[in-house]
N, C-alpha and C positions, 0 to 999 in steps of 0.2 A: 413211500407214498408221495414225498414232495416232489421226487425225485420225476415219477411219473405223471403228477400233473404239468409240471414245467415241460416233460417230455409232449407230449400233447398241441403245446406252443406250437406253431409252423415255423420255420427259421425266416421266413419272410417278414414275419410280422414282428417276431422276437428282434430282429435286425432292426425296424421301425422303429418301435420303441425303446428298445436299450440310444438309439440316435437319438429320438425326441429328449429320453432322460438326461444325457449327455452336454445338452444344450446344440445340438443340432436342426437346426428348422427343418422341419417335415415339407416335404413338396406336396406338390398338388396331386401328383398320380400317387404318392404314399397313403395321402388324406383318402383318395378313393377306396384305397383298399382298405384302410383303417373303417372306412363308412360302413363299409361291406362285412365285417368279421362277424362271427357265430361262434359257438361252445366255447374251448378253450383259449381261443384269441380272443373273444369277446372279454372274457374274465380277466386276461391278460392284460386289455386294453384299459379297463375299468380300474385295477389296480395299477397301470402306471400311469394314468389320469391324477389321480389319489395322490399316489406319491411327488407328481408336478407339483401339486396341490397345494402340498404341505411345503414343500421347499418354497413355493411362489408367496402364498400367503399365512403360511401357520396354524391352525387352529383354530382359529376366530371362525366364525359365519354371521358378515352382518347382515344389516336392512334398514331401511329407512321408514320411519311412520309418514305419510303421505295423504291425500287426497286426489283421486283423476276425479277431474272434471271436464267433462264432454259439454262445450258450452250452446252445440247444435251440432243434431240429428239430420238436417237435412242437407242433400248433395249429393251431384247428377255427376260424377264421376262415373258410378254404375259398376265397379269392380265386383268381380264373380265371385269371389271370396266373402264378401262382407254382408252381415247380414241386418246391422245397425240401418244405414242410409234410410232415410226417408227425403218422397216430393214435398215442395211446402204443401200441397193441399191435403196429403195424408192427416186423418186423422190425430194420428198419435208423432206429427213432425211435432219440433220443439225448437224453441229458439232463446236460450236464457238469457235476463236481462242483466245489467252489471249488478245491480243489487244482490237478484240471485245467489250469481258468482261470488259475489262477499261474504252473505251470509253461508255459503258453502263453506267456505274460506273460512267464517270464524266459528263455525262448528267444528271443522278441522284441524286446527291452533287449541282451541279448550281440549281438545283429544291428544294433545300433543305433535301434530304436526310439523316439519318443518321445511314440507314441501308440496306444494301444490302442481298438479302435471295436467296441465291445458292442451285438451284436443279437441278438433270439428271440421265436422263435414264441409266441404266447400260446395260453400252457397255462393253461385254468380251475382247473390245481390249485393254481398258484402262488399266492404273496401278495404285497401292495406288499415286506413285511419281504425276500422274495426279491431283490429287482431290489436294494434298497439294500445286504443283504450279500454284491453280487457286491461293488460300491465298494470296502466297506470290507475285503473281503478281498484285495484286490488291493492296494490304497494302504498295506496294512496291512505290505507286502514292498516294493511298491516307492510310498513316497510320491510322489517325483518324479513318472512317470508321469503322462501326462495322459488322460483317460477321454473317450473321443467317445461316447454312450451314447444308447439307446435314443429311437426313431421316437415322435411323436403318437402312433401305433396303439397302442402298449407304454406310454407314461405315461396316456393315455384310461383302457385297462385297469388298470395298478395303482393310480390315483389313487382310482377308482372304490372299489378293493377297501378302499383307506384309510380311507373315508369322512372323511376332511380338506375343507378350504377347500381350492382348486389350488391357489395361492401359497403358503400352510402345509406342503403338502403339495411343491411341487417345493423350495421354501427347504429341507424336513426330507432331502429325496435330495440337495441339494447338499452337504450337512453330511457324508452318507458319503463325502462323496469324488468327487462328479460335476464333470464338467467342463463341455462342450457337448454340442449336442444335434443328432442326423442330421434333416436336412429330411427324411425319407424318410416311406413311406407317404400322400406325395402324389398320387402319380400324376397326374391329373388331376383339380385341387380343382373338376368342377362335376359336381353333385349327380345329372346324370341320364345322364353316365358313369359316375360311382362304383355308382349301384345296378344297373346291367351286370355291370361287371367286378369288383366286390367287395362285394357287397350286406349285408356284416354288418358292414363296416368302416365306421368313421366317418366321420362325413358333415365334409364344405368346413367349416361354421361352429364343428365341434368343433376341427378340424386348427386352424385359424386361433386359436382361443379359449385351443389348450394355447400353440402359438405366441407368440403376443403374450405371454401370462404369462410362459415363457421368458424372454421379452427383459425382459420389464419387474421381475424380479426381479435385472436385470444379469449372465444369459447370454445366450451366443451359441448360433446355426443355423445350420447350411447350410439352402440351400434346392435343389431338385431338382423336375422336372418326366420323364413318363415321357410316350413318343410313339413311333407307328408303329402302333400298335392299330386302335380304332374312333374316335377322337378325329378333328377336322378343323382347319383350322387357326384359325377361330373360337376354339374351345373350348383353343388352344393361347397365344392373343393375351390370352386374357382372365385365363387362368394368369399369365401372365407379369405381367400389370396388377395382378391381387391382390399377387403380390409385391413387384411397387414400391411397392405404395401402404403394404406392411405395412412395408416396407423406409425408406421417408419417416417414417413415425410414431415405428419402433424405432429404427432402423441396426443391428438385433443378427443382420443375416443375413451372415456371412462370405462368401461366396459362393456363385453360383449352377451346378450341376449335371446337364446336359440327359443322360437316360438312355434309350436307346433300347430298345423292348420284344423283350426274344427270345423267338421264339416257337416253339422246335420242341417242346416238349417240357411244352403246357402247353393247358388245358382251351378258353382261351380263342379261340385258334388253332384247334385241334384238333377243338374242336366249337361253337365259337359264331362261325368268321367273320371274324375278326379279319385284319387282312391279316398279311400274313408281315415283320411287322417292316419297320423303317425303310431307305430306301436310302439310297445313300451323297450323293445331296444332299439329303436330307430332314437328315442329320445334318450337314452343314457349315451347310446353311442355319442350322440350330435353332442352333449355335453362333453362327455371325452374326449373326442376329437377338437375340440375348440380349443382345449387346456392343451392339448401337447401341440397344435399348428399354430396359437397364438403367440402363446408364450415366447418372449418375457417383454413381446411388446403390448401387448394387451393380458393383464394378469389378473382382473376379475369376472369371471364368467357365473352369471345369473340363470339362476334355476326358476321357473313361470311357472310358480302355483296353481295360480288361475286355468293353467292350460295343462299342466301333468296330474294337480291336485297334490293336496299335502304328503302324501305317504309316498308317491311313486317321486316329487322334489326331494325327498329326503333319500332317496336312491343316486339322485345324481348330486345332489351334497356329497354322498359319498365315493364318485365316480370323475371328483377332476372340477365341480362346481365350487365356490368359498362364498356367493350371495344369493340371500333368501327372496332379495327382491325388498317389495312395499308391501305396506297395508292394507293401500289403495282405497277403502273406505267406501269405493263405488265402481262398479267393473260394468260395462255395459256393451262394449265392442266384441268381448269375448262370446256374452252372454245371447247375445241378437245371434250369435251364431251355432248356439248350443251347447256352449261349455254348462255344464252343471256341478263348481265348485266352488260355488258363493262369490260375494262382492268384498269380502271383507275379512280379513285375518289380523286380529289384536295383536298388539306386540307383544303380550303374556303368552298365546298361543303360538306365535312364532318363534318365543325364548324355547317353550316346554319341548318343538317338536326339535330344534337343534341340539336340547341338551341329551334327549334322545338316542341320541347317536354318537353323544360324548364327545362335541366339542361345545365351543363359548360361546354365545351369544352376545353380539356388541353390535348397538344401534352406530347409523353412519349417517351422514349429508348426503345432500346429491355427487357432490365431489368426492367421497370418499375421506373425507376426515370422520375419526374416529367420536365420536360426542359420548359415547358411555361404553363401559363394559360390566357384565353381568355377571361376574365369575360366582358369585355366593346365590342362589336363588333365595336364601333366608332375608335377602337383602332388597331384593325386585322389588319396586314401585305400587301402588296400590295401581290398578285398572281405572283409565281415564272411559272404557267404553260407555256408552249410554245404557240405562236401563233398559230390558231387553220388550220389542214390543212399542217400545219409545219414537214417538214422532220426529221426522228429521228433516230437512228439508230438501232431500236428495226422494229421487223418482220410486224410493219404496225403501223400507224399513231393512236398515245394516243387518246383515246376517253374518255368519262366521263361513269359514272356507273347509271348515272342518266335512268330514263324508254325509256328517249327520244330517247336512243341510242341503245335500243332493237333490234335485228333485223341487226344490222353492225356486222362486222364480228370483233371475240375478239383476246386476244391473254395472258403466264403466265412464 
């Protein structure tokens, strides 16, 4: 019977993968066809994901307890995708003040936090001095603290506004107090998607340009790819190749982050066509695929709860993924756009659903140092979450990421 499943394999794809296992970098037209596979290459692909997996990182699955904080909803960027942005004269635009942002901040620290991830729409009224005294207002209460902080698209804009040198310029925002930097606002880095689905946003070779400065002034990125839209898996292979190669030159990419596009509640969808978001093997695939094309220059690849939900993330834990992601404590990007799987996942319920599937649960940093491991659950921590129902000061009451919460309204 083994005998016959393996028979099943295609020798094309069986070739691919025995390479990938081997320690062969997968090319770009392999990654294609790896995107592309069904029934028994699909199962194939899944299980030598798996097995990268465990050779790349073991057995662990961490995550970091966290807070996003969206410091402003409003920004005329206009991307077809997004379904957050607000005009300032909207009703329901926002614009937090630094207080706010603290108090977010030490609700997030009492919960156990140890990292805060800063995003916002670009508002033309702001200034670089803006983005740097979120830092230092924050770091200024809680130094510890580490700051996950603002997308290409948000340093583009305030660097701009500087008129600095880049490196003058990101060296002068590390000095407030910045930590690393969200891969985000990639989508998909090629030039003749981006002017589709976000035609104001900056283009592949600025994203790449703040990038490498990034790294090359000795911080860190995640990196992140969004898919399920108008993209094909071409334009998905060649993403992935820009990151190895930036990832070869740097190493300053912590890990990679495959995001699936939601689409109910968003222009792109709505009226340009776009299909209806990724299915559920397009996203086991994309996590597979990232494990045997990245590897072993990029070796932790994040599974998006928020965007597959708890039960289909633990499919791709099991498919080549080793990070659960954050807590995040407030989802709101996702949510403006239809995701329906809550704002917030405890790190009790993020232990319960990896032990699930038998492996360890160990909380991590933004960097990737190890800060706890869980191996006894008789041992796990009492629950820092708030009473349920309990007042916060985030735009509506923590909810869990659990199914059971489908259907309530989210928040990022």
């Amino acid at each position: 019977m083994l005998e016959r499943l393996n028979a099943n394999v295609s020798p094309e794809i069986a070739r691919i993968l025995d390479g990938a296992l081997s320690g062969r970098e997968v090319t770009t037209d392999e990654a294609i066809s790896l995107l592309r596979v069904q029934g028994a290459d699909f199962h194939a692909l899944t299980q030598a994901a798996d097995l990268a997996r465990q050779d790349d990182c073991g057995d662990d699955i961490s995550f970091v307890v966290n807070r996003n904080m969206n410091f402003t909803n409003v920004c005329y960027v206009g991307c077809s995708f997004c379904g957050f942005s607000r005009h300032r004269d909207d009703p329901d635009a926002y614009d937090h003040s630094f207080e706010k942002l603290r108090a977010k901040t030490r609700e997030a620290v009492a919960r156990g936090a140890t990292e805060v991830c800063i995003q916002g729409g670009i508002d033309p009224h702001k200034t670089h001095e803006h983005y740097r005294n979120i830092l230092k207002a924050i770091k200024s209460e809680f130094p510890d603290i580490h700051i996950h902080a603002y997308s290409p698209e948000e340093l583009d804009f305030a660097h701009k506004k500087s008129g600095m040198e880049l490196h003058d310029f990101l060296r002068w925002m590390r000095e407030g107090g910045w930590g690393t930097v969200p891969g985000t606002a990639a989508e998909i880095l090629d030039d003749s998607i981006r002017k589709v689905i976000s035609p104001r946003k900056l283009r592949r070779d600025r994203w790449v340009e703040i990038i490498r400065a990034v790294h090359a002034i000795g911080m860190r990125s995640t990196s992140t790819l969004m898919y399920g839209h108008i993209e094909n898996e071409s334009h998905v292979a060649n993403h992935l190749a820009l990151l190895r190669d930036i990832q070869k030159d740097t190493g300053g990419f912590t890990e990679f982050v495959p995001l699936g596009f939601i689409h109910e509640k968003n222009t792109l969808f709505n009226h340009m066509g776009a299909r209806a978001g990724s299915s559920m093997l397009e996203d086991i695939r994309m996590v597979a695929v990232a494990r045997l094309f990245l590897r072993p220059f990029i070796t932790n690849i994040q599974v998006s709860w928020v965007k597959m939900g708890p039960k289909l993330a633990q499919h791709g834990l099991m498919a080549g993924a080793n990070d659960f992601g954050g807590t995040l404590m407030e989802e709101s990007i996702s949510r403006e756009s239809g995701a329906d799987f809550g704002e917030n996942l405890p790190p009790e319920e993020i232990r319960r659903l990896v032990r699930e599937i038998g492996r360890v649960p160990v909380e991590r940093n933004t960097t990737y140092t190890i800060l706890r491991r869980f191996d006894d659950p008789e041992k796990d921590p009492e629950s820092k979450e708030p009473e349920r129902g309990a007042e916060l000061s985030g735009p509506a009451r923590f909810r869990t990421g659990h199914p059971a919460a489908r259907g309530t309204t989210a928040v990022a």
